[in-house]
Every structure is written in C-alpha cells, then in structure tokens.
N, C-alpha and C positions, 0 to 999 in steps of 0.2 A: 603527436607522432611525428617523426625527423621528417622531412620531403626526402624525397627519395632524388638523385642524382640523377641526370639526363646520360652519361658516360662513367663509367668508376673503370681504369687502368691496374690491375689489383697485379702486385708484385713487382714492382717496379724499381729499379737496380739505380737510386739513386747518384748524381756527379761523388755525394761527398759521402759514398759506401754503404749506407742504410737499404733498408727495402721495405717501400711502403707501397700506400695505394693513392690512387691519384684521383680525386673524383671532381667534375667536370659540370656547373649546371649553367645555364644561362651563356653560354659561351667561356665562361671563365672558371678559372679553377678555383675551388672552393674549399677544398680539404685537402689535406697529405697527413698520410697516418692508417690506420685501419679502415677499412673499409665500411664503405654506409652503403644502404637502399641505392639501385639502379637500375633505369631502364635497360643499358647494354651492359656487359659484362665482358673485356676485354684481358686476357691472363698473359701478364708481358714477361714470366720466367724463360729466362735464357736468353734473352733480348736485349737489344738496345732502346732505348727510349729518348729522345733526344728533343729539346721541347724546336719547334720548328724554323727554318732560316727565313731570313730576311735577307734578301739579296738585292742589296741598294744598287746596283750595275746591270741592270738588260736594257737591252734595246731588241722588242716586240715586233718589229716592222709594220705590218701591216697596214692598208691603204693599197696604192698602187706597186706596194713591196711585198705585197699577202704571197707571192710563190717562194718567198722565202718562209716567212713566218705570216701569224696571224696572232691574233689576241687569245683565239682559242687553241690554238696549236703548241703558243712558247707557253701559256699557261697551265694547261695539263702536263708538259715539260717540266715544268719548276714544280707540280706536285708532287710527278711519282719520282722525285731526287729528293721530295724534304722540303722543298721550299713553298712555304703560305702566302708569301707577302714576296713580291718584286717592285721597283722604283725603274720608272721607262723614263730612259732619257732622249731627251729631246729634239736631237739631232735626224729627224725622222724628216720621211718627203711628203708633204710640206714641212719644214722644220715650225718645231711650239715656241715661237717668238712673237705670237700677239693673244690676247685675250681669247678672240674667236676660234684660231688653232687650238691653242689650250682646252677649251670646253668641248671644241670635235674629237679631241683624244680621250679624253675622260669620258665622252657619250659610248663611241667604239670601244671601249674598255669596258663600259657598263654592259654593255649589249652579249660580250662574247666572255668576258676574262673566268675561268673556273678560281683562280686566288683573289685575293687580295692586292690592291695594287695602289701606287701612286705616280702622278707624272711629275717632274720634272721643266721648270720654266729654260726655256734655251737663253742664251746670253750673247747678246750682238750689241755693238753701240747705240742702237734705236733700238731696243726690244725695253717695252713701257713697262720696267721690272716693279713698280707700283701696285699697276695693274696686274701684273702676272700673279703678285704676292696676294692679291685679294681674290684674284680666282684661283688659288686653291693650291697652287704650285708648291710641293713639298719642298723645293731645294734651289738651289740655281747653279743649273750645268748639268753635266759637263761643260764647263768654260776653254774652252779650245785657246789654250797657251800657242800650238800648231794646228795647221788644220791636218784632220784627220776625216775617215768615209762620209759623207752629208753632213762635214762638222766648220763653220765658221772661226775661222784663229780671231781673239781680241788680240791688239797689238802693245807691246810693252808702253806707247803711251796710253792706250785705251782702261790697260785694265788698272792702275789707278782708281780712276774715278768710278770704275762699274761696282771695282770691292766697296769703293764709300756708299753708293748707292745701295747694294747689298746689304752694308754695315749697318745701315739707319734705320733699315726696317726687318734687323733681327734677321736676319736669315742665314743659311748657310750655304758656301760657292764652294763645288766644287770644280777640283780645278783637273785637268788634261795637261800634264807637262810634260812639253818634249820640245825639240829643237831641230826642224830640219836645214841640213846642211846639201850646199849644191852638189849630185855625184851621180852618176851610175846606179837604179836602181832595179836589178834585174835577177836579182836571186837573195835568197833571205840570208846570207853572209853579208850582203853588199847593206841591205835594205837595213840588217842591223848597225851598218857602218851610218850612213844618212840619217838616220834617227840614232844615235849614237850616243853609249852609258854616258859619255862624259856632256854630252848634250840636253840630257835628262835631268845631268845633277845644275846644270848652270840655268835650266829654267825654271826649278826648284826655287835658286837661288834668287831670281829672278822675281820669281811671285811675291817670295817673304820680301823681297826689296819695295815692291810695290803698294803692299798691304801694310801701309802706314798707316791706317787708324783700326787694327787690330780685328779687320771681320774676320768671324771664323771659317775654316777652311777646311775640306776634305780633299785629300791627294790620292786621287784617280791609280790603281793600276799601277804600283811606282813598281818598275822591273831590274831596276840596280840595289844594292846593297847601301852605295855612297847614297844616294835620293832618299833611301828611307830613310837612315841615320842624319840628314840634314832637313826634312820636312819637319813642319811644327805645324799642330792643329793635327789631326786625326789622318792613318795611313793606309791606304786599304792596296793588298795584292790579291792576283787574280789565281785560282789553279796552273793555268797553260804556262806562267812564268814559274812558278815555283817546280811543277813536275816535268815541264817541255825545254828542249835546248833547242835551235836550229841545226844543230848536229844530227841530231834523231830524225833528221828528213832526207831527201834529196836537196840538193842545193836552191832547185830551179821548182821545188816542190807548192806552188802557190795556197793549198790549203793549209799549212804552216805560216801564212804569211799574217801578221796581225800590229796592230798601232798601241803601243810600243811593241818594237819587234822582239820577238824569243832570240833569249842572248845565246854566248856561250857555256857549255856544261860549266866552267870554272867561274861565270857571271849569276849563272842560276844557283849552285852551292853558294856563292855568296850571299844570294839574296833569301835563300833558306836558314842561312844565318843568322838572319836577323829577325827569323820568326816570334821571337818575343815583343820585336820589338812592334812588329806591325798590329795596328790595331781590327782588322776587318779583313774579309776572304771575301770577294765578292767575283760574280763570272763574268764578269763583261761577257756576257750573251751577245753575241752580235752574227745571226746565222746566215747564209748566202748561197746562193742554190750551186750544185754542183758543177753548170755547166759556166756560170760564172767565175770559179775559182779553177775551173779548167783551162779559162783563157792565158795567153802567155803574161809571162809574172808582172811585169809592169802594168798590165791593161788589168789584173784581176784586182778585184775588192781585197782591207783590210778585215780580219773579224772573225772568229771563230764561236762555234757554239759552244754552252755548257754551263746550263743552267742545272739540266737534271743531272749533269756527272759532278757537281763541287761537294756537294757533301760525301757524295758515294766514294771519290778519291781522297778526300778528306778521313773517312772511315777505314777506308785501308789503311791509311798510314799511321790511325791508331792501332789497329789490328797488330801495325807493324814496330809498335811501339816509337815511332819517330816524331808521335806528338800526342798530347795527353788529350783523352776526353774534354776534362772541363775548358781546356785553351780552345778546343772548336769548338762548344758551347759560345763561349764568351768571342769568339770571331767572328760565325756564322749568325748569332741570334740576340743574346745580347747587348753587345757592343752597337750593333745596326740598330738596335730600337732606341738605343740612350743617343747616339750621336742626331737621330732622326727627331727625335721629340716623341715617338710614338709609344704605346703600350707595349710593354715585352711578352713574349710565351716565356714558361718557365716552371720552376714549381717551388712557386707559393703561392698562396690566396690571395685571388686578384689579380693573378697574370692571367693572359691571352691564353686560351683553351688549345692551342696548336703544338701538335706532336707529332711526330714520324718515329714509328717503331720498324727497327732494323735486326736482322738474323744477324749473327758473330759469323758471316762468313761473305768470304769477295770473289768474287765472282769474275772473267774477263768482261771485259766492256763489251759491248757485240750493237753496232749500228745501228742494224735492224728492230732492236728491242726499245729502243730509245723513241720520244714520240714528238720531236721537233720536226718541223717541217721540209726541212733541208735536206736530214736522211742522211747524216754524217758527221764525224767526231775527228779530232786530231789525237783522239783517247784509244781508239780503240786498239784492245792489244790488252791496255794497262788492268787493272784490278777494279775492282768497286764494290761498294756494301750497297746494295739498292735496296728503297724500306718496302717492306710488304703493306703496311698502311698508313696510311698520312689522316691526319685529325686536323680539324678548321673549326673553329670555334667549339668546339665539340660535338661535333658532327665528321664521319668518317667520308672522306669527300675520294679521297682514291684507296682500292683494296686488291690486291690480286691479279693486279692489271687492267680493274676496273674503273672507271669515273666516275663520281657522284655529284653534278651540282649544286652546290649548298645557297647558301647566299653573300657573297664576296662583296668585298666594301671596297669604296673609294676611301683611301685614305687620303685628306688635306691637309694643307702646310696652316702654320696656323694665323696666318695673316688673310684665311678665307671672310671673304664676304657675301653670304647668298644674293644672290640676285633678287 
C-alpha cells in the first residue's frame, strides 16, 4: 500500500501552465502529478502557489535593539509575506566579527526565530574569517564598501586582501557599494546627492578592480541602473528602490531615508529597467522604531522595513502584468538558494517543502496588519497580495493570521565545523 503524504496541495496552477497536485512528505516534495493518500488536504483552485522566498537581506535586530525588532517579531514578519528562510546580516550591536558573537546570534535565533534562518560573518580587517567560515557563517558580509547603520567601511586598500582571504576558503562576499561624498546631509534630495548614482557606479568599479583573484561576489541593494549593468558576480535589488522615488515623500520625510538612498522617479524607472537583468529581490529589512526616525533627518537612522511586504508588492505587480510569475519565482526563491549553496523550495521531487499560497487579489497595504515590530511601512498606501498560508517544511507554520511553530533550522555555510 503507497504511504500516504504528510500534506498533498491538490490543484495547483503550476509556473509552466499545468495543474497538478503537490504532495509533501518528510519536509520535501515528493510527488507533482495526481494526487496520492494525505494526512491534510489543501485545495489551491483559484490561487497562487508560489514555492517560498529566501530573503538573503534582513537585519533581525534584536539584543539591546529588540524595540526595534526581535528574532520572533521580524520572523513571523517574513512568514505571513512568504518568506521561510531569511540571511541576518551582521552589522548588528555587538556586530558578528568574532567566533563567540557568531554562535550568540545563532543561539538567539534558535531560541525565538518562527523561519528558517542563517547568519552572516561581519568583514573587518581583523575579523578571523577562518574561524568565522567554520562556525557556520553562511556568506561574508555585507562588506561595507561605505560605512552605513552599525556597519564598518573596509577601505579600497583593505578589501584586496579580505576578497583573497574570502577566495581561499570558497566563500562568498557580499559587498555594500557606495561612495560617500563630503555635503549637506539634511533631506533625502540631498542624502541622495552624498551617497550619489554616479558614486555607486565607481565603487562597483572599484570592487571588480580589487577582486583580482576572482572571489565570488554578491552586489548588495544596487539602486542605479549604470551599477547593475556594470556589476559581475550576482545582483540583487531591493523592493523600496524599485517601487519608492524620494519624490513620493516630503523632502525632510526621514522614514524615507535608507543606505542607498531612494533615487529619483527617472533613476528608479531606470533601474526597473533593468529588471531582467538583476538577479535577486531581497528586502534589506532594516526596521527602526518610530520615534527614532522621527528625530530631525540627519540624527535619524538609515533602514526601512519590508520583509513581509517583498513578495506581496512583488504579486501585484504581476497582478499588473509588469513582471511575469516565473521571473519572481526565480528572483525571490530560486536564484537565493543556488547563489547560497542551499536546498531550493519548488516543485520537483526533492525540493524544500515550503509554499505560500496567495488569493489573485491586492489588497492596500495597511501598517497595522503587518507584524514587525516597528509598526510601519514606507508601503503603505501601495497594493499587495498577502498569502493566506505559508508551508515550512510541510507543515502549515502561519494560517489566517495565525502562527504555528514548527521546527526552523539553522542553516550553515558550508565551511561549518561542530565543535
């Protein structure tokens, strides 16, 4: 007699047109095709289906930052938006530059996180990237080209030698490229002037100049058109560049404010431009409490939330036919598991068991409904698909605006060494 399925998804409106059933045992997908024996029975007619995002860009806070965010707060976050799997970069207080940080982030992750998760080794001239590679550290960086919120700049002699060290033990850096220039920074016109397109495309230029023996490279957040058509090695942009101008604000509007800064509407159409070209959507999640971004603009933090709204704005904009299905597939979920090294969701046998099924309808964004800790969007207004339930290994982990704690995995780089 067949074993019966722990989850079967029955009707399911495949990327490449078919409608099958999706059945689910041991965390992994096991079948597509007709449907077999299951303990739960899930009918996804009329839906979206969407195998689940990996959002290689948050930063979680938590620690002595927990009124911004916590472990459990950005992480229910990234579930009811679709996302299983988040990558916490490093730049945190205490920043992950030594062994012992590293393993306190990963503990606090294990204690609270509802997803799936990995951390991120920080990149300073003395951070023992050896050591970081063997505890666990999925990636290295964000490597602060500039410095940015609690982020350390390596300096154009420095990162030479960090990409060699990098290069020797397989890893992959990502990089933070940008160029601050001396000026006035007192309203986000200005703020895009000081961190400036043409500042962005020459530290681009800058990095490839430096990465003389070929490590591989992730390019952070690029928010010009010229950066991404000149980066090599993999490109990831964020929602807030692609759907946000600093024109849509007030000038002096600080929660608008973010490292790289929102260009202009004719910088932003440009960099939607080149949506084919970019490899990855990721949110740089970076949330900060309200009374923080309240202060006058120069004293307030860079960073905007928006883990749980990437896909949902993502979903409209196929809604609105401005970009196909399978390109967000292969942006949001794909693409982040192959550049990672990690297991993909998906559907074939043998992918990751994680789904988020979504209504064919958007909804306005509305703050209140969102469950980040901060209690605010630079979105709201705009549209969004938000899924009615999200699947983690196959196990329905949020439903109806409910939570479920499953069992979330540390995901490690693979230069881990247990202790």
């Amino acid at each position: 007699m067949e074993p019966r399925a722990s989850l079967l998804l029955q009707n399911v409106s495949l990327p490449d047109g078919r409608v099958a059933d999706v059945a689910i045992t041991d965390g992994t997908v096991r079948h597509i095709g007709a449907g077999i024996p299951a303990e739960r029975v899930i009918d996804c007619t009329g839906l979206f289906v969407l195998p689940a995002a990996t959002d290689m860009h948050v930063h979680m806070r938590g620690g002595p930052q927990s009124a911004k965010e916590d472990w459990e707060s950005g992480s229910k976050s990234a579930l009811a938006g679709g996302v299983t799997v988040v990558v916490d970069q490093p730049n945190t207080v205490p920043p992950v530059i030594s062994p012992e940080s590293f393993r306190a982030r990963v503990c606090e992750a294990r204690e609270k996180s509802f997803c799936h998760f990995a951390v991120n080794s920080g990149v300073t001239p003395d951070t023992p990237l050896p050591a970081m590679w063997s505890a666990g550290a999925l990636a290295f960086g964000e490597t602060f080209f500039a410095p940015s919120s609690y982020g350390e700049a390596v300096s154009p002699q420095e990162l030479g030698a960090v990409l060699d060290r990098i290069h020797s033990l397989g890893g992959l850096a990502t990089i933070h490229a940008e160029e601050v220039s001396p000026g006035p920074d007192t309203t986000l016109a200005s703020h895009a002037q000081v961190r400036s397109a043409a500042g962005e495309l020459r530290a681009v230029r800058a990095v490839l100049h430096a990465n003389s023996v070929g490590c591989r490279l992730h390019f952070c957040h690029m928010s010009t058109g010229p950066a991404v058509g000149t980066a090599t090695g993999s490109v990831e942009a964020t929602p807030h560049h692609l759907f946000l101008s600093h024109e849509m604000a007030e000038n002096t509007d600080a929660f608008f404010k973010v490292n790289p800064p929102l260009r202009s509407g004719r910088e932003r159409k440009e960099l939607f431009s080149r949506w084919k070209e970019i490899d990855v959507i990721a949110s740089d999640h970076a949330p900060h409490t309200r009374s923080e971004k309240q202060q006058p603009f120069p004293d307030a933090p860079s960073g905007v939330p928006g883990v749980e709204t990437m896909l949902p704005l993502l979903l409209a904009a196929v809604l609105e036919k401005t970009i196909s299905l399978p390109e967000l597939i292969a942006k949001t979920s794909s693409n982040p598991a192959a550049i990672l090294g990690i297991p993909p969701a998906g559907f074939a046998p043998g992918c990751r068991g994680d789904f988020a099924i979504f209504p064919k309808q958007a909804v306005p964004i509305d703050p209140d409904n969102l469950h980040s800790r901060c209690g605010w969007t630079p979105f709201e207004g705009h549209r969004g698909v938000f899924p009615s339930r999200v699947i983690m290994d196959g196990t329905v982990v949020y439903e109806d605006g409910e939570f479920f704690r499953a069992y979330p995995q540390w995901i490690c780089g693979k230069g881990y060494f247990p202790r």
